[in-house]
DOBA-823236 format. One line per field, with one value per residue (C-alpha): residue in three letters; residue number from 1; z, x, y. Coordinates in steps of 0.05 Angstrom, whole numbers, m for minus. Layout:
N
resn	[ALA ...] .
resi	[NUM ...] .
w	[Z ...] .
u	[X ...] .
v	[Y ...] .
***
This chain:
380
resn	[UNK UNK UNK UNK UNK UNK UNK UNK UNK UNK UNK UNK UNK UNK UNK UNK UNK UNK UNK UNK UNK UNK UNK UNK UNK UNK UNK UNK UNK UNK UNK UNK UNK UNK UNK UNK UNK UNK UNK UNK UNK UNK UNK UNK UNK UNK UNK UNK UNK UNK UNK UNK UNK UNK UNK UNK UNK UNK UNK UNK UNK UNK UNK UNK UNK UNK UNK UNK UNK UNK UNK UNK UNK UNK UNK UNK UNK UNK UNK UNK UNK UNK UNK UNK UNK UNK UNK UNK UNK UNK UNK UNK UNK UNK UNK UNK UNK UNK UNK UNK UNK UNK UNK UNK UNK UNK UNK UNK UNK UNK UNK UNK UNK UNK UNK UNK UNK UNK UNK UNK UNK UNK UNK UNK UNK UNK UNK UNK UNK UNK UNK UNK UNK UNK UNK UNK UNK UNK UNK UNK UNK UNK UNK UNK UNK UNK UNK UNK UNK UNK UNK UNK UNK UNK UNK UNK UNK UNK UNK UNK UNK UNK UNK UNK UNK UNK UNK UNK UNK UNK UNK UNK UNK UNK UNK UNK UNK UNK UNK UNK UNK UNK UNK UNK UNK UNK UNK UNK UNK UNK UNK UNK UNK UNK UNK UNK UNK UNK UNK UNK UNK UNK UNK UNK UNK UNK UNK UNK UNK UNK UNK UNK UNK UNK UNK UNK UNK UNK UNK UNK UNK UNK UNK UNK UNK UNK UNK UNK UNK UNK UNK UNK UNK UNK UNK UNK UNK UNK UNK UNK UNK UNK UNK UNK UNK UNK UNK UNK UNK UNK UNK UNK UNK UNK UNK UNK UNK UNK UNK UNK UNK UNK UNK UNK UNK UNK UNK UNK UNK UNK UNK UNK UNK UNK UNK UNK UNK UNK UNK UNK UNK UNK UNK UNK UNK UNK UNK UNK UNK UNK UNK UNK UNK UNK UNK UNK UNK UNK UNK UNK UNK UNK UNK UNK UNK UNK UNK UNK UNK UNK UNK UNK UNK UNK UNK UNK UNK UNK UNK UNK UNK UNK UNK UNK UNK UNK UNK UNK UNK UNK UNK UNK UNK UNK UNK UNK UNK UNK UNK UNK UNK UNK UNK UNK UNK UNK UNK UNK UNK UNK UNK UNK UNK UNK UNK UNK UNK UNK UNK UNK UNK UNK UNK UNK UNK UNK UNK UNK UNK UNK UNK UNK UNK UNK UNK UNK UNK UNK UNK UNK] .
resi	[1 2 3 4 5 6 7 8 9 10 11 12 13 14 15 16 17 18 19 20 21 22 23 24 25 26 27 28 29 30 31 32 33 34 35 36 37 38 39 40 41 42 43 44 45 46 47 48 49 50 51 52 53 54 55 56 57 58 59 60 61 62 63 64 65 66 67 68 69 70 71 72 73 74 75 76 77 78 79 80 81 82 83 84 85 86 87 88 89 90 91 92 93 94 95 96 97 98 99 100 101 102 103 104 105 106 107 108 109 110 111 112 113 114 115 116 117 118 119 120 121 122 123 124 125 126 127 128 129 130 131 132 133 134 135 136 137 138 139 140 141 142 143 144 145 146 147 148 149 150 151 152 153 154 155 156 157 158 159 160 161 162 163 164 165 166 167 168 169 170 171 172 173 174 175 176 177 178 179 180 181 182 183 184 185 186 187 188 189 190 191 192 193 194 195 196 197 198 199 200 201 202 203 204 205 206 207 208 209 210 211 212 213 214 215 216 217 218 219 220 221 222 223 224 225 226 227 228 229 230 231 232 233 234 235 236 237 238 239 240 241 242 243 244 245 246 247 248 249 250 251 252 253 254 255 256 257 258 259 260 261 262 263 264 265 266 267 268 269 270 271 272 273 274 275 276 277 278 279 280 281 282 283 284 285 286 287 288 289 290 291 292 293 294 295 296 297 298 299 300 301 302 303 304 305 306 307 308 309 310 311 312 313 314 315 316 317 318 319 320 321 322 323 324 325 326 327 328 329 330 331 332 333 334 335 336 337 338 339 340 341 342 343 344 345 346 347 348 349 350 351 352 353 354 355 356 357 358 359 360 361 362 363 364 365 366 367 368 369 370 371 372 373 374 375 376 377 378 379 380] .
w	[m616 m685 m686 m664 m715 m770 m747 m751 m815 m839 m837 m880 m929 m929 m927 m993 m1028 m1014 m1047 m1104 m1118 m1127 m1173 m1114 m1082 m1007 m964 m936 m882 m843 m862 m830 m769 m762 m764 m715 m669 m666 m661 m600 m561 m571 m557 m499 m467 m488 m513 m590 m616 m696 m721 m791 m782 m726 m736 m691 m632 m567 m561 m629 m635 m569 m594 m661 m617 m573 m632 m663 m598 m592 m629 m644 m587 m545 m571 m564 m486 m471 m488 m448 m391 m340 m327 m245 m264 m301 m249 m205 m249 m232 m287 m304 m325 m349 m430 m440 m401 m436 m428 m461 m409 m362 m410 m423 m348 m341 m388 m367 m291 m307 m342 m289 m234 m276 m282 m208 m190 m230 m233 m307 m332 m404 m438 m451 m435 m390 m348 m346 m305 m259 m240 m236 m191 m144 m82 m90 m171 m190 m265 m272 m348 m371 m421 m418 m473 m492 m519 m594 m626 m693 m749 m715 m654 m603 m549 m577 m503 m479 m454 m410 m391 m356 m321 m295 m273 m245 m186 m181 m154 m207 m170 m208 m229 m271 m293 m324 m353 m380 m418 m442 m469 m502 m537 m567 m584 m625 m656 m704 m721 m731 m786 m808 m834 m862 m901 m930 m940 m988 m1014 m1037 m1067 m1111 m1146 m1138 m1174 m1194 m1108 m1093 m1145 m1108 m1042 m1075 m1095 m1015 m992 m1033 m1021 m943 m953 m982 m924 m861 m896 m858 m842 m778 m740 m766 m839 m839 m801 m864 m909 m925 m981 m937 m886 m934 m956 m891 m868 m931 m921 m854 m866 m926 m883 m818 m769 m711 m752 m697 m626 m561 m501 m439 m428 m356 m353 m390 m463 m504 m577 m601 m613 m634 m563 m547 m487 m469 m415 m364 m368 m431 m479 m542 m609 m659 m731 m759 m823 m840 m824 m869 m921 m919 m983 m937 m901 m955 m1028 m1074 m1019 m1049 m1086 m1057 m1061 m1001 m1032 m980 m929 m962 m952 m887 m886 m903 m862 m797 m748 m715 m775 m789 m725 m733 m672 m634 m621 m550 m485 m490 m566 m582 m530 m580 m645 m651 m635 m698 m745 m734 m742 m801 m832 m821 m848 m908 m930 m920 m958 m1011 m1009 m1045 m1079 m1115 m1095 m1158 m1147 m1160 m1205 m1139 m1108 m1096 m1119 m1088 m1020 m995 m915 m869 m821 m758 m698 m683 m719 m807 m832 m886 m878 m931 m984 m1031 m1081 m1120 m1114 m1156 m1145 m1150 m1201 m1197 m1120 m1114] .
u	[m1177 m1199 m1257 m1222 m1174 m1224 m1263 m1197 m1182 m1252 m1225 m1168 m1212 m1247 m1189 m1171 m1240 m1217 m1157 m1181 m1237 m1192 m1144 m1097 m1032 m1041 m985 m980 m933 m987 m1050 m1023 m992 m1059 m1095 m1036 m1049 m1123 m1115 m1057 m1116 m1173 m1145 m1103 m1135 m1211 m1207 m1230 m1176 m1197 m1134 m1153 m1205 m1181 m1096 m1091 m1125 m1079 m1070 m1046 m991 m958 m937 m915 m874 m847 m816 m792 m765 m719 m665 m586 m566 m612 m588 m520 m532 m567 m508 m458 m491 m492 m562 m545 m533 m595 m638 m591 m609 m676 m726 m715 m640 m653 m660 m678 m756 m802 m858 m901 m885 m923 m982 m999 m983 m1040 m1083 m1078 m1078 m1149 m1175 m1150 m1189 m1252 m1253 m1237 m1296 m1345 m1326 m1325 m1286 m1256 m1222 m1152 m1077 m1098 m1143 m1097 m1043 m1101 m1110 m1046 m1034 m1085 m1058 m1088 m1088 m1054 m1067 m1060 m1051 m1108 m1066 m991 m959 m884 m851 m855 m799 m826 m795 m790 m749 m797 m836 m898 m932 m886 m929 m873 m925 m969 m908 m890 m957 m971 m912 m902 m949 m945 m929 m978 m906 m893 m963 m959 m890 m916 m978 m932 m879 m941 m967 m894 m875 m942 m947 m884 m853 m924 m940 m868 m868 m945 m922 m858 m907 m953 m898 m867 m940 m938 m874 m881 m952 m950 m931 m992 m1039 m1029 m1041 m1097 m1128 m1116 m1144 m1215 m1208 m1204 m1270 m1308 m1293 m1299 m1338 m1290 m1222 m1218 m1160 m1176 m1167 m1108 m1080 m1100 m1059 m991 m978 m986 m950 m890 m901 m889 m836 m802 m813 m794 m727 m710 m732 m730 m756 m702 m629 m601 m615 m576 m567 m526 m475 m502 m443 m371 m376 m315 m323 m304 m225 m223 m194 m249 m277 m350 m345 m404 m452 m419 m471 m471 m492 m534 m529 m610 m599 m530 m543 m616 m569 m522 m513 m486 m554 m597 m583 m601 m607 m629 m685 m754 m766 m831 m809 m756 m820 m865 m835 m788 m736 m664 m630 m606 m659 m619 m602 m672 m684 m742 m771 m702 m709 m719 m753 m734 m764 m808 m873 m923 m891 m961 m1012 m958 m960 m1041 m1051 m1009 m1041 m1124 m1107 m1077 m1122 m1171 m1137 m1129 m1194 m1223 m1157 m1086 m1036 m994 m924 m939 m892 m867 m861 m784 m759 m715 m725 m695 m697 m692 m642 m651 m629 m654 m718 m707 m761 m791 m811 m873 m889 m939 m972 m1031 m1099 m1134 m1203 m1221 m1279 m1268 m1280 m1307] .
v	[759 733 773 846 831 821 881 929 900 915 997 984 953 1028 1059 1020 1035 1102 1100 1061 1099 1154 1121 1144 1102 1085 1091 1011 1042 1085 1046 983 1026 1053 980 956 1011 990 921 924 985 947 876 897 951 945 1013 1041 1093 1087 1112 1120 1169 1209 1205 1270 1228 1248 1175 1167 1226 1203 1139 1171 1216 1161 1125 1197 1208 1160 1183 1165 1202 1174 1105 1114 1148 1079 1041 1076 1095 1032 1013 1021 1105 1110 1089 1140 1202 1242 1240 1308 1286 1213 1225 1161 1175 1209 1258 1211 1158 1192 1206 1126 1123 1163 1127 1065 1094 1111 1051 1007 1048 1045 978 969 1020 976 907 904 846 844 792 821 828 886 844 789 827 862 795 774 834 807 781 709 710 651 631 548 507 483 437 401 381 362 422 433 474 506 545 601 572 590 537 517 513 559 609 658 710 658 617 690 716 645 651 721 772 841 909 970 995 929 923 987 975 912 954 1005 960 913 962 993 928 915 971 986 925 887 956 943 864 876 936 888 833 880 906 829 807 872 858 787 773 708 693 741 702 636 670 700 626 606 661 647 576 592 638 591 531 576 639 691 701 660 635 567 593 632 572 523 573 540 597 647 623 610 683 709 670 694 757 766 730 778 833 828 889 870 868 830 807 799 748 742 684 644 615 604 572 556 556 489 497 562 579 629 634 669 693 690 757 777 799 759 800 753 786 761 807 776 700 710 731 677 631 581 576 603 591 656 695 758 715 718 641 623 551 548 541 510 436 419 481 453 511 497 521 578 601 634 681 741 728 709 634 596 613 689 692 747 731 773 728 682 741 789 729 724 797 803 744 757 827 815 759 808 858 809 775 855 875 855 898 931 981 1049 1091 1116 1050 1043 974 958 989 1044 1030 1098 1101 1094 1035 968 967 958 997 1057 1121 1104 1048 1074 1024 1015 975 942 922 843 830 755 739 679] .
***
């Protein structure tokens, strides 16, 4: 995946040499939702959209619509409405499908019946659930190891998708749910934490210079942005972490009670298949688990965090975290050290500090970030 990454990233370097060149701001927002579009076609579907140079690509505008799509009413229709009606109401009733759901229906429809017709094999999440919807696939661990809970509360060899796959045959229906929902999931909120992570280097330059050092440092051991070098990058990694708990792309997160829970000796009870509301935006804000809270401070992860684990939550935490969180944190990573490996990122005069999020539910995000570039003349 390294490599697709890299090569993505290698058109928002261009797209930057544009910019620069020009003396021009770049909007971070829809470069890096153009790179993440890339990245999520090419590495899950074998397919090359280039979003940068062709934004009015079919492929392209239907996402954008899907998102635009789904509006407050919408929202508010999806919480009312029992799930058992929904499936009830005829498509030409249900708001909550799409037109556009049956376009990447399509798409993938047809990609999955050329690779059928000639027995071309690609390594991706595509091909994984082809085989997995094979009547004999069965996908077996090549490795055990005792479960490792990191900072991010998820299972280190927790991999859901191939526990699932590995006992459970995949109807084409869930295949192509699975694709659909993949690529949505990619797509937005992987655009949304790079465009906050270039946006906390710019007004943070003295953070961004010691990036900056690890960055060249990593260059010069492994001579590209590998996996192995973004993984060496502690300063990065703290830079990230920070970021993503100031600003986190899900505000909050939900689970369902499996069974009764009272809350110490408060006298509450939870009751079993009550849905339980986690408030991510409000606990990364709280002094009591965070001091400052409104400083950016990556020392909080640079040494052993001294917050309680499940206090820190962008990806959720447990065996229902976020299944895409190491694949987003990877992405995110390779392309801003390359970003950063050619330019330092400066706010614009237009640059809104602080942010100004739009509105909008479930997802924190901008309409547009606009900053500057500034080319390196002292890469080493």
């Amino acid at each position: 995946m390294g490599s697709i990454i890299n090569e993505c990233a290698k058109s928002v370097i261009e797209v930057c040499e544009k910019h620069c060149e020009k003396g021009e701001p770049v909007d971070c927002k829809g470069m890096f939702g153009a790179f993440t579009m890339d990245v999520i076609a090419k590495s899950a579907f074998g397919t090359q959209i280039n979003s940068h140079n062709d934004p009015q690509n079919e492929f392209v505008r239907k996402v954008q619509e899907s998102f635009l799509s789904f509006t407050i009413p919408r929202f508010i229709f999806s919480i009312l409405v029992p799930t058992w009606l929904l499936k009830l109401l005829p498509a030409s009733l249900n708001p909550m499908l799409l037109d556009k759901d049956n376009f990447f229906r399509d798409v993938i429809t047809k990609i999955i019946q050329k690779r059928k017709e000639t027995g071309t094999r690609y390594n991706d999440f595509l091909q994984l659930l082809m085989d997995a919807a094979e009547e004999n696939a069965r996908l077996e661990n090549q490795e055990t190891a005792e479960d490792e809970t990191d900072r991010f509360g998820s299972v280190s060899n927790n991999d859901a998708l191939s526990a699932y796959i590995k006992h459970k045959n995949i109807t084409d229906t869930e295949l192509l749910a699975q694709c659909v929902m993949f690529f949505m999931a990619g797509y937005e909120t992987t655009a949304t934490v790079l465009t906050y992570v270039a946006y906390c280097l710019a007004i943070n330059p003295e953070w961004q210079e010691k990036v900056i050092k690890e960055v060249d440092e990593g260059f010069q051991k492994h001579k590209e942005m590998s996996y192995d070098a973004v993984r060496e990058m502690k300063i990065l990694d703290a830079v990230v972490s920070e970021t993503l708990r100031m600003h986190p792309p899900a505000t909050s997160t939900e689970r369902t009670a499996v069974e009764d829970y009272k809350l110490g000796n408060t006298g509450i009870v939870i009751e079993k298949g009550m849905r339980v509301t986690i408030p991510t935006l409000s606990m990364h804000y709280d002094p009591d688990f965070f001091q400052d809270p409104d400083t950016f401070n990556p020392e909080r992860f640079l040494d052993e965090p001294k917050h309680p684990q499940y206090a820190y939550l962008p990806f959720g935490a447990g065996p229902r975290n976020c299944l895409g969180m190491r694949f987003a944190l990877l992405e995110i990573k390779m392309c801003i050290s390359n970003v950063l490996r050619h330019f330092r990122l400066r706010p614009h005069a237009t640059t809104k500090v602080p942010l100004e999020y739009k509105k909008g539910m479930l997802l924190l995000s901008v309409n547009d970030l606009p900053l500057s570039l500034e080319k390196r003349t002292d890469v080493k």
